[in-house]
N, C-alpha and C positions, 0 to 999 in steps of 0.2 A: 233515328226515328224512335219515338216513343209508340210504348203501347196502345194509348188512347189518344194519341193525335190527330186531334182537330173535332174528337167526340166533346156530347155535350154528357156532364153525367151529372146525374141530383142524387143527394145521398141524404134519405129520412134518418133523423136522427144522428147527422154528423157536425154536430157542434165540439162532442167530446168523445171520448173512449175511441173506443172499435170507427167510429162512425166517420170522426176527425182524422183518425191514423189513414182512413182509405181516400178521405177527401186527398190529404197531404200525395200520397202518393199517387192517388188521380192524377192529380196537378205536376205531378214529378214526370207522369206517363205523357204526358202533352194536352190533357185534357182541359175544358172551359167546366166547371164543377159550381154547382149552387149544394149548398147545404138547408137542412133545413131542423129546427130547434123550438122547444115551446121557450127559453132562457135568452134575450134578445145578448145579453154581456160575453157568453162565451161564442156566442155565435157570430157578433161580429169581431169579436177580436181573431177568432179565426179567420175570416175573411182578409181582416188587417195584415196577418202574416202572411198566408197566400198574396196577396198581393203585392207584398214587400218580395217576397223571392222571385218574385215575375210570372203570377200566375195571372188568371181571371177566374173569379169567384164571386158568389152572391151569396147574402145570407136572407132566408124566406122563414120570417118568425111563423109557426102553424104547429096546434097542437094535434099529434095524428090519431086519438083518440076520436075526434070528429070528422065525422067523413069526408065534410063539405071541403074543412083544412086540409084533407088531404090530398083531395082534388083541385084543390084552387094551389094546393103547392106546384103540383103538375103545372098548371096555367099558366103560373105567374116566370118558370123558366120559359116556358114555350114563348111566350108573348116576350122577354127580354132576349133568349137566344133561336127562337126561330122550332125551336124542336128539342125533344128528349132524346137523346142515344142509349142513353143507361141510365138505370135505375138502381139505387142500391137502398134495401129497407134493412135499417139496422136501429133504429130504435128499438127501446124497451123496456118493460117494466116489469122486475124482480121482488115489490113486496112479497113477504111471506105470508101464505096463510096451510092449512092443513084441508082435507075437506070436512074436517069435524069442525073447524072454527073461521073459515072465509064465509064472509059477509056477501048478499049479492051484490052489496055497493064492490066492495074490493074483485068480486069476480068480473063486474062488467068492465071495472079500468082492464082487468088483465087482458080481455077477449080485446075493447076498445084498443089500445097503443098494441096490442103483440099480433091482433089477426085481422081487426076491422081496419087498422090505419093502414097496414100492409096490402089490403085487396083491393083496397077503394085507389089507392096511389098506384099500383098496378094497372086499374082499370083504365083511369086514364094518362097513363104514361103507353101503357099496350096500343091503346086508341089511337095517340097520338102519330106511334110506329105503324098499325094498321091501316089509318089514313092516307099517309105517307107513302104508303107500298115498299116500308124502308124496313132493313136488318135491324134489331136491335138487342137487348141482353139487358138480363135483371138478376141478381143476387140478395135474396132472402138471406138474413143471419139469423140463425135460427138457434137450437142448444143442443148438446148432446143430452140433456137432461130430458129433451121430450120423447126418450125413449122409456122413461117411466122415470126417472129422479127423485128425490129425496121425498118424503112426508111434506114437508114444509113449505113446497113447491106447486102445488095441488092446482091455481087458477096458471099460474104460470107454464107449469105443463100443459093443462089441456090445452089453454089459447096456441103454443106452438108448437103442438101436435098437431089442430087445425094448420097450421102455416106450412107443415110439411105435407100434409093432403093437399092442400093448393096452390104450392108449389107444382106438385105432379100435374095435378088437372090444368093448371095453366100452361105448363109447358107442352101439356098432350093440344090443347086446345090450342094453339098457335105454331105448331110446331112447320106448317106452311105458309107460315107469313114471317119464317125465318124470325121468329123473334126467339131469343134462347133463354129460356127461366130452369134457374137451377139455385141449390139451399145448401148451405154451409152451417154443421152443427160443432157450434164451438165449445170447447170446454171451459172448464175456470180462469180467469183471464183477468190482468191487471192493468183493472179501471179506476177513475174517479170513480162511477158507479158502483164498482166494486166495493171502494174502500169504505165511501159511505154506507152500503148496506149489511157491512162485517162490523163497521160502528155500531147500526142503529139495533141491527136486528140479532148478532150475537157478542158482543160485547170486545172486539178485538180492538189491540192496543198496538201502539205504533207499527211493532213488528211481526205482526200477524203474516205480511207477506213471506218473511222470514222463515217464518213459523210452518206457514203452507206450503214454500218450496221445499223444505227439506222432507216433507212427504210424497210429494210427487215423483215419480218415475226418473224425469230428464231434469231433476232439480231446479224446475222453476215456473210458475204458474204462465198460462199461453200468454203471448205479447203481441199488442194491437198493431203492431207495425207489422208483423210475423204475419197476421190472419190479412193486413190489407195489401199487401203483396200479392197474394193470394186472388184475392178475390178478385184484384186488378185485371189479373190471368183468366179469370171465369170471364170476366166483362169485354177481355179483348178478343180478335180474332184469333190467337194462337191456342184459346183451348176449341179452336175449330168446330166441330157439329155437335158439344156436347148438349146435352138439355134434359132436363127433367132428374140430372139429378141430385140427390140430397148426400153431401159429403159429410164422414167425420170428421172432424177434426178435431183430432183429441190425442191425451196421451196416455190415458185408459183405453183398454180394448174389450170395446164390447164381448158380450159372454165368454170372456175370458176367467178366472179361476182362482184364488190359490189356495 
């Protein structure tokens, strides 16, 4: 028996990175998994693979910066499998800016895809389990960064530092309709996203990753298969009554020293 056997799970922003590693293993767990992606090429070829291993999977194009898309992402599994069981919001958006130099164009994408697409997909995926009168489980991916992170980081923090306050208030707010919402703050982690944004925004060359593991603690930057194991665990029944809380996960320790 699989973990998530016979659940339905949607996963914002699991076309690629983090998002895809938890769909992949959704599907590994027994679960029926729609993803969902503003990029229609990696999103269905993901599907393509799931399906070729013997899954069932849906790919729902929706950009979660707009609310409506992130409510109609909701919709559109309910209306092909019947009901949401799990939610997992892991999209996101990493531009740089400082707060001496973020634009309020750039500050509303960050609030948009990191806190607005997450609440409104929340709202009605929660709905759809409060209706229902049915258990279910949601997993914010969130950063260890929003615990104050870099200069450079500024719209990106605040938006999920919002996500980890509501995170809490949502899990306080549901916590009798057995719905279990809890947030996972990850640390530096090897993405496509990743590598694009070491591209654009500091100028890193092929072996940047290289380069970044031999600094880190456990020699080697986190790994999306690593965090969506993980989170799998959060979504299933075996981390039993947990909720409301917001995990590190990291290999930095907070107010730690040297």
């Amino acid at each position: 028996m699989g973990l998530l056997d016979d659940k339905v799970v949607l996963v914002n922003g699991g076309s690629q990175g983090v998002g895809a590693a938890i769909a992949r293993a959704a599907v590994r767990e027994g679960a029926v998994v729609a993803v969902t992606g503003r990029r229609p090429e990696p999103g269905e070829a993901l599907v393509e693979e799931l399906t070729a291993a013997g899954g069932k999977a849906l790919y729902v194009r929706a950009d979660l910066s707009d609310a409506e898309q992130a409510k109609a992402s909701v919709a559109r599994v309910v209306e092909t499998y019947g009901r949401v069981d799990c939610l997992v919001n892991s999209a996101g958006l990493t531009s740089r800016g400082t707060l001496l130099d973020t634009t309020p164009e750039l500050f509303d994408l960050h609030i948009g895809i990191n806190l607005k697409g997450p609440f409104f997909a929340m709202q009605a995926a929660v709905a759809d389990m409060v209706g229902r009168e049915a258990p279910g489980t949601v997993v914010n991916i969130i950063t260890s960064s929003a615990h104050g992170g870099q200069p450079f980081l500024a719209p990106y923090v605040a938006a999920k530092a919002g996500l980890i306050g509501l995170t809490r208030n949502a899990a306080h707010a549901h916590r009798w309709d057995r719905v279990r919402i809890n947030g996972l703050n990850i640390g530096w982690t090897a993405t496509e996203g990743e590598d694009a944004t070491q591209r654009a925004f500091h100028g890193a060359g092929d072996d940047w990753r290289d380069e970044a593991a031999a600094k880190l603690p456990m020699g080697k930057l986190g790994q999306p298969d690593e965090i969506a194991d993980f989170v799998v665990f959060l979504l299933s029944d075996r981390s039993g009554v947990v909720t409301g809380s917001v995990i590190d996960w990291d290999q930095n320790v907070l107010g730690g020293l040297d």
